[in-house]
C-alpha positions, 0 to 999 in steps of 0.5 A: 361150545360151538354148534355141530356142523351140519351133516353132508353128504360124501361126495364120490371122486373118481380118478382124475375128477376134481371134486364138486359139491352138488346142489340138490335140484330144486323143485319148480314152482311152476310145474303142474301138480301130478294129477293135472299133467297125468290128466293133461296127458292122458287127454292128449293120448285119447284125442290122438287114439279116438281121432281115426275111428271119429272120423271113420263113424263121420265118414259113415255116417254113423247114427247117434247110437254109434256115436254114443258108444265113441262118446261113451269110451272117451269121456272113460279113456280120455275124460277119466270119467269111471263108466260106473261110478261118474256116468249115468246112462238115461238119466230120468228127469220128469219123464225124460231121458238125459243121455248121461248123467255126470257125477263126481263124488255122488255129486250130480254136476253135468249132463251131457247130451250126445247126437249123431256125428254129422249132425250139426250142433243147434240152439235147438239141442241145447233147449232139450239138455237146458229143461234136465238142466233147469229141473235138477238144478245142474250148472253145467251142460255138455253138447256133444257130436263126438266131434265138437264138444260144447259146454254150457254154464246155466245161471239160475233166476228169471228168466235163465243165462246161458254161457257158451264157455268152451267149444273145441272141435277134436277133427278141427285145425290145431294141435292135439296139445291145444285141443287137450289144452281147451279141452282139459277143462271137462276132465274129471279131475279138473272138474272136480276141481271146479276150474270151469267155474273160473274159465266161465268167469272169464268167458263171461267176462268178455262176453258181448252182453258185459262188453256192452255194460261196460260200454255204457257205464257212466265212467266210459260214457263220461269218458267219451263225452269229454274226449267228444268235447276235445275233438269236436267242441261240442259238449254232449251229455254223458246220458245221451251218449249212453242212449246213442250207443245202445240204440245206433252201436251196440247190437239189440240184443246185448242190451239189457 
């Protein structure tokens, strides 16, 4: 007994149409998930509607309890942080106060500290935000204006790493696709998700500190040891040539 065909949709001919049958349109594999391109966009649209009143308060220049108030509605309107649920205004760590602290799922994952618009962001503030950071035991750390936004990886041990792992600057030159696009990062939705943990990776990655590790490895010393022989007939130790790019080509303060 030979097997049913399997069922097909009609298909609906209008006079003077040749028939056709449609293939279904097939899904991308490359599209974004939802939550990613509705945060995405989202992003984008917050950047576009804060960016006129950012550049008022800059104008002004508004004090830092203005420019709390502008972080506060973008880290809800375009960050799609829930201002009572994620966010924790004056966040007590030891007798000091964070500016905010950041929570997903009652998780403590950030704290973000905010100062006056037309201050210009220094190691100094980041020191301040570093101590909350090191106490609870938080990786990430935000540094914020209202107009550069930074955030900071924190490695634990002794003495502590910092990472500068994102820097966008939302008055800056770019578009708003790739201020949203640099920015994404530090949505709710992508840090929920973690995805900063793999950009500092990478940041990490091509940093000045690993370019100079791997600089001075045996591999690449030993690689420039034989090519040295090739140009110049001289025969240098792979050691020595080590030496010499830690203490005459690469920066002091990359070198362990």
């Amino acid at each position: 007994m030979s097997e049913p065909l399997p069922e097909t949709q009609p298909v609906v001919v209008s006079e003077g149409e040749t028939p056709t049958l449609e293939t279904p349109p097939t899904k991308r594999r490359d599209a974004a998930p939802k939550w990613e391109a509705h945060a995405r966009e989202s992003l984008k649209a917050g950047i576009r509607r804060y960016s006129k009143p950012l550049a008022e308060l800059l104008a002004r220049d508004a004090n830092e309890g203005d420019t709390r108030l502008l972080v506060t509605d973008f880290l809800c309107d375009a960050l799609g942080f829930d201002k009572y649920e994620d966010l924790t205004t004056e966040y007590g760590v030891r007798g000091e106060f964070a500016d905010y602290g950041i929570r997903i799922d009652k998780q403590l994952v950030a704290f973000v500290e905010v100062k006056r618009v037309t201050t210009k962001l220094a190691a100094k503030h980041l020191r301040q935000v570093e101590m909350y950071a090191v106490n609870e035991g938080v990786e990430w750390m935000l540094l914020t204006n209202g107009v550069d936004w930074r955030a900071y990886h924190l490695s634990g041990g002794l003495p502590v790493e910092i990472d500068l792992s994102l820097d966008v600057n939302l008055l800056g030159d770019g578009t708003v696709a790739q201020k949203a696009n640099d920015l994404f990062y530090l949505t709710r939705e992508s840090l929920k998700r973690r995805q900063i943990d793999e950009l500092w990776r990478a940041t990490r990655a091509k940093s000045p500190k690993s370019l100079a590790g791997v600089l001075t490895s045996r591999a690449v010393t030993e690689a420039i040891r034989k090519e040295l022989r090739r140009t110049t007939k001289q025969n240098v130790e792979a050691s020595e040539i080590g030496r010499l790019l830690r203490e005459t080509v690469i920066r002091p303060e990359c070198v362990d």
